[in-house]
C-alpha positions in Angstrom: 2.8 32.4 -5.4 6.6 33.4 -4.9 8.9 31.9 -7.8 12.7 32.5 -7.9 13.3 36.1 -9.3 15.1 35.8 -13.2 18.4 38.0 -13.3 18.3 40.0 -16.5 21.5 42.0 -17.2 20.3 44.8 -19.8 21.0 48.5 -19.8 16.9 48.7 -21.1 15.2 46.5 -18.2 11.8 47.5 -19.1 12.3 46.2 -22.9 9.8 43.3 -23.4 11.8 41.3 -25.6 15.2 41.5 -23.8 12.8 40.5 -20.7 11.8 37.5 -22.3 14.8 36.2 -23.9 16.7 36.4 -20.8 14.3 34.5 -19.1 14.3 31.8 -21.7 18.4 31.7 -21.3 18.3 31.5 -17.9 16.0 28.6 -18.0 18.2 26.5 -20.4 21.2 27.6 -18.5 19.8 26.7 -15.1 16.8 24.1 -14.9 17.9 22.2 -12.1 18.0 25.5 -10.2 14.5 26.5 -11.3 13.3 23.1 -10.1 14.5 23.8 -6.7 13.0 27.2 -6.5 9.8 26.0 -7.5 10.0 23.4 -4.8 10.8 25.0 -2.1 8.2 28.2 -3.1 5.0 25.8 -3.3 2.5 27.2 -2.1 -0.4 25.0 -0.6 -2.3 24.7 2.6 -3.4 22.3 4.9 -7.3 22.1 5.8 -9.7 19.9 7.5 -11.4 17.9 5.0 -15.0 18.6 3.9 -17.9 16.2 2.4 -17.3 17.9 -0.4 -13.6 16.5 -0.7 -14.3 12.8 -0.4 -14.6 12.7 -4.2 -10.6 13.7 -4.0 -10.0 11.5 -1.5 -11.5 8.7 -3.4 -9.4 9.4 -6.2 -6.3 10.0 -4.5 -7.3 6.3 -3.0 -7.1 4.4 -5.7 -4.1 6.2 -6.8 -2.2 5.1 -4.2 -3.2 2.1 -4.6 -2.0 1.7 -7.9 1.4 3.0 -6.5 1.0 0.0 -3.5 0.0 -2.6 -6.3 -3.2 -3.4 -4.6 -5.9 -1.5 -6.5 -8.2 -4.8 -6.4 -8.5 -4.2 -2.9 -9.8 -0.9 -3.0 -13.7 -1.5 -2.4 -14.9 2.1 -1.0 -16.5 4.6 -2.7 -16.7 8.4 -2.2 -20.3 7.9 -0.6 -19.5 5.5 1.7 -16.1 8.1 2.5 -18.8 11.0 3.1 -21.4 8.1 5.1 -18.8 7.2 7.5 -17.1 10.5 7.8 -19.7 12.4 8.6 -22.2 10.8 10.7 -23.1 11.2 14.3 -20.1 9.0 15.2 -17.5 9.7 12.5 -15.2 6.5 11.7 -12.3 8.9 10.9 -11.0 11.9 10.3 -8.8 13.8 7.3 -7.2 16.7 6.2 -6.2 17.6 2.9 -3.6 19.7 1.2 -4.8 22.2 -1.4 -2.7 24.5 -3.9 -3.9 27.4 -5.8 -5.9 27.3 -8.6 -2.6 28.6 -11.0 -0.8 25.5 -9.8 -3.4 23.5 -10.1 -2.3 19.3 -11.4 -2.1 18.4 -14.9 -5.6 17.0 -14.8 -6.9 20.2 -13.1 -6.8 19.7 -9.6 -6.3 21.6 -6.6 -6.7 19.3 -3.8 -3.1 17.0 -4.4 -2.8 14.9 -0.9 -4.6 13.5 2.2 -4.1 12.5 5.4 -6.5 10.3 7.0 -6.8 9.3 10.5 -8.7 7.9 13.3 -8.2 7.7 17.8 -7.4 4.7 19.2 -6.3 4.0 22.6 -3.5 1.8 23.9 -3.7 0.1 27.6 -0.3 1.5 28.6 0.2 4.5 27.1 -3.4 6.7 27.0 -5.0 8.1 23.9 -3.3 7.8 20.5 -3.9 7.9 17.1 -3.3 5.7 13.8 -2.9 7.1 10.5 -4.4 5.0 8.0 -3.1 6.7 4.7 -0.7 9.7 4.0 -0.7 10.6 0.0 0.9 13.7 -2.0 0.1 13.2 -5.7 3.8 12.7 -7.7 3.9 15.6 -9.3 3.4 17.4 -5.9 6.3 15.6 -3.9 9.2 16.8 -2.8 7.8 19.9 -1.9 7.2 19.9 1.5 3.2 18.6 1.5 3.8 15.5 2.8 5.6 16.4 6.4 2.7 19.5 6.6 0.0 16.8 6.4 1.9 14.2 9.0 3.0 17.2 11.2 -0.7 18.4 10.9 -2.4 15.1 12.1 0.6 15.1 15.1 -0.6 18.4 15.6 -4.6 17.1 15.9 -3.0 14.8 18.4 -1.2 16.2 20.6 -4.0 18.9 21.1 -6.4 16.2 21.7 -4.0 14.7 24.6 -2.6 11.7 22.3 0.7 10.3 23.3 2.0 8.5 19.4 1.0 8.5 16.1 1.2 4.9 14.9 0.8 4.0 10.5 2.2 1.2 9.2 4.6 1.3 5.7 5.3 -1.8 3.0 8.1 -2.9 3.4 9.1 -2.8 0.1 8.2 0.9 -0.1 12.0 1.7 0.6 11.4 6.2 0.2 8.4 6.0 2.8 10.4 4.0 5.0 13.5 6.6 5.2 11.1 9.4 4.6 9.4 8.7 7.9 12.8 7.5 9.9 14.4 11.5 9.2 11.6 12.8 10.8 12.0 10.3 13.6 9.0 7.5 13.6 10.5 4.4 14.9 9.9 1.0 13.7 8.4 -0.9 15.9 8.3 -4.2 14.2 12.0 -4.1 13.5 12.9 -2.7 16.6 10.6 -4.7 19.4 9.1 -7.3 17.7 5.6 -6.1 17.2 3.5 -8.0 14.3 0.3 -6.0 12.7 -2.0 -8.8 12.9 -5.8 -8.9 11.2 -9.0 -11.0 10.5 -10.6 -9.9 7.2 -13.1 -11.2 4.8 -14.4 -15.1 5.7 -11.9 -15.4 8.8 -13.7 -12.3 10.0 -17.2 -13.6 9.5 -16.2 -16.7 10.8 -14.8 -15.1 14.2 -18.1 -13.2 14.8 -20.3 -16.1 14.5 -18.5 -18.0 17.0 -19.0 -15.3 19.4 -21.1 -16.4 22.7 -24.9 -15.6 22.3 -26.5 -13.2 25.1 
């Protein structure tokens, strides 16, 4: 991985203990500068997702839940991720973004974000996609993850023939919300009136069995 190069001035460069204190000066002098380096020198990747990551994913799940306050509502678990990923017919997609082992998170991972998605297909427009969740662990933000991941999936679209990429945002979460407008997502229940509608749990059931009977 690249970091920001330290400046020492010494007329003995290759002294150890010049080499160190300098660094340790410049890092009291210049932190904010350091942390902006460090940012914009991440080095990660992002890769299709494997069986083997749904473990991550299911993690990295729940973690956002926490973030969306809604962590009750997270019933899945990592086999029913690898089940439904990787049968015949896979429900969805995801890619993940991975950093080196050196970098790893505080709790010792590498794999720090996901991106899962699925095809749809809209009566007017053609083939398109909808991106259930986007996630970059905190300590990870900021550093570019989270616009690979999106521009990935967009990617996985447009090379697929897909005309949007549609996700919907709380409307609370106020960063997400600019975060996607600067890279030019449109809102489209602001802006014409569209409502994300859904049947879940006993309404769901309920809808089902009132279907007609072949």
């Amino acid at each position: 991985m690249k970091r920001g190069s330290t400046p020492v001035s010494t007329s003995k460069p290759d002294t150890p203990a010049l080499q160190v204190r300098a660094d340790l000066v410049f890092r009291q002098l210049f932190p904010s500068l350091l942390s902006r380096l460090s940012a914009a020198d991440m080095d990660f990747k992002i890769r299709a997702g494997t069986k083997d990551d749904c473990k991550d994913m299911s993690r990295m799940i729940k973690e956002l839940a926490v973030f969306e306050k809604k962590l009750d509502e997270v019933k899945t678990s990592h086999e029913e991720l690898e089940r439904d990923g990787f049968c015949q017919n896979p429900f969805f997609e995801f890619l993940v973004a991975e950093v080196p082992e050196e970098h790893k998170s505080k709790e010792g991972f590498t794999v720090v974000g996901y991106a899962l998605y699925y095809y749809t297909f809209s009566t007017w427009k053609g083939r398109a996609m909808y991106m259930e969740d986007l996630y970059v662990m905190e300590e990870f933000r900021g550093k570019g993850i989270g616009k690979g991941l999106m521009s990935k999936v967009a990617e996985m679209g447009k090379k697929n023939q897909c005309v949007r990429l549609q996700f919907s945002v709380l409307d609370w979460n106020t960063p997400a919300r600019e975060f996607y407008a600067a890279k030019g997502a449109r809102d489209i229940t602001e802006k014409d009136g569209w409502h994300f509608i859904r049947f879940e749990g006993q309404e769901f059931d309920d809808l089902a069995k009132s279907a007609p009977k072949d």
